[in-house]
C-alpha positions as CSV (number, residue, x, y, z in Angstrom):
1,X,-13.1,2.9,3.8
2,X,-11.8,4.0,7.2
3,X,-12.4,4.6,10.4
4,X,-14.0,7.9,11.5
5,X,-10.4,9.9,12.3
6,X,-11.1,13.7,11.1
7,X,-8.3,13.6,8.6
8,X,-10.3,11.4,6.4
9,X,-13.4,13.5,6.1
10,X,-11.9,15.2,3.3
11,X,-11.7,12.1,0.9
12,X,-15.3,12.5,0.7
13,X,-15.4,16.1,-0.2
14,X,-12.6,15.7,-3.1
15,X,-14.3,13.6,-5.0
16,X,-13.7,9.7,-3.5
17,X,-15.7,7.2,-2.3
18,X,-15.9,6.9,1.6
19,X,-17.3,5.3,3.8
20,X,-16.3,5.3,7.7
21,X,-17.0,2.6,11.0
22,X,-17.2,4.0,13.9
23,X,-14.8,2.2,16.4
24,X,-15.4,4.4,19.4
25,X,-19.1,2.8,19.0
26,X,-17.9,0.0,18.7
27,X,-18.5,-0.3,14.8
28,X,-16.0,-2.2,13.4
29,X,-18.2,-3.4,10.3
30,X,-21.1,-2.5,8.3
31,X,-21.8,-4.5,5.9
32,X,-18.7,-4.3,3.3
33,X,-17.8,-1.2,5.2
34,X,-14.6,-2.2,6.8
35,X,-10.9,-1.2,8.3
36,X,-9.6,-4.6,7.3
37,X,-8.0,-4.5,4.5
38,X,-6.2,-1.0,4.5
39,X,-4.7,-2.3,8.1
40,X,-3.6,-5.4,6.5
41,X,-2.1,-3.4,3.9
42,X,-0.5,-0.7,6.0
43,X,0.8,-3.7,8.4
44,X,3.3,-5.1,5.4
45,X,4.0,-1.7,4.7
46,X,5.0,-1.0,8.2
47,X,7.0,-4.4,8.7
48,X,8.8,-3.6,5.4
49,X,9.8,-0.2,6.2
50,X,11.0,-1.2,10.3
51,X,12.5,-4.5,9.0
52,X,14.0,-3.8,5.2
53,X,14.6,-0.5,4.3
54,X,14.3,1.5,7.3
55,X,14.0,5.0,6.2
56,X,12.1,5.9,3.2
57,X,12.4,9.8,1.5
58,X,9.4,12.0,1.1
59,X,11.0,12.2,-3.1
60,X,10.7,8.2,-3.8
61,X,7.6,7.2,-1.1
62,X,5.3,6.6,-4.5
63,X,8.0,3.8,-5.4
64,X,7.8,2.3,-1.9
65,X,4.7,2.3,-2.1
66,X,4.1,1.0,-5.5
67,X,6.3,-2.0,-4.4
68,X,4.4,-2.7,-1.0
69,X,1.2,-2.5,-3.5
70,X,2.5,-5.2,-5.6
71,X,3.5,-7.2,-2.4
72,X,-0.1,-7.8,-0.9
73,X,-1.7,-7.8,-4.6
74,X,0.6,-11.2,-5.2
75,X,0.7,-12.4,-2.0
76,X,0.5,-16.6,-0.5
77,X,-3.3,-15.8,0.5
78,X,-4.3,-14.3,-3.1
79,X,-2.7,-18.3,-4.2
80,X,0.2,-16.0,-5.6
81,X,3.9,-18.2,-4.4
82,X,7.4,-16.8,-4.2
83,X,7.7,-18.3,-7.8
84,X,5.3,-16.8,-9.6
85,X,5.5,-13.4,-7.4
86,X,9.1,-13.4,-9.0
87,X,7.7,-14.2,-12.2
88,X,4.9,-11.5,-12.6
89,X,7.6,-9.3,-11.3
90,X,10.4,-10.1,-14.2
91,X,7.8,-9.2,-16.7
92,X,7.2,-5.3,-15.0
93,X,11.0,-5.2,-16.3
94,X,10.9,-5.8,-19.8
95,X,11.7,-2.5,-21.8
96,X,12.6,-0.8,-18.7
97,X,16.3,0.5,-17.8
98,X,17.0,2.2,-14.5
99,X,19.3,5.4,-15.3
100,X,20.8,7.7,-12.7
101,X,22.2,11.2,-13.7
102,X,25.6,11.6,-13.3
103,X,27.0,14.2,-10.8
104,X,27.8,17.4,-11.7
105,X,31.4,18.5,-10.8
């Protein structure tokens, strides 16, 4: 779902579900049909990007994301606390190691 910006016609045509509101009607919902939650999402992105990490390359954006993804789907209003946020994300660990390759001299 998203607002009627042109760059977004395309979803539609490969193969996605989309929907738009019309804002400059003053549309802002349609029955489920909504902006809400992809600005709440994109607003704890933005804060964590400005206020965290502060630059973020084009190679690792899928891991920012992918944490910011796990951020609002464990957040306080989802009845997700810092505890168990810290919990659920323990387990993602288990069996994992984080390697680097050495530098070539």
């Amino acid at each position: 779902m998203s607002d009627e910006l042109l760059a977004y016609a395309r979803l539609g045509r490969e193969g996605y579900s989309h929907q738009t509101v019309t804002h400059s009607a003053g549309e802002y919902v349609r029955g489920i049909v909504h902006t809400n939650t992809v600005e709440g999402y994109f607003s704890i992105f933005k804060r964590g990007m400005k206020g965290v990490y502060q630059h973020c390359s084009e190679k690792h954006l899928h891991r920012y994301l992918a944490e910011f993804d796990f951020r609002y789907s464990h957040r306080v209003r989802l009845g997700v606390d810092d505890v168990a946020r810290a919990d659920r994300a323990l387990k993602g660990i288990v069996g994992k190691r984080l390697t680097y390759q050495t530098p070539r001299q």
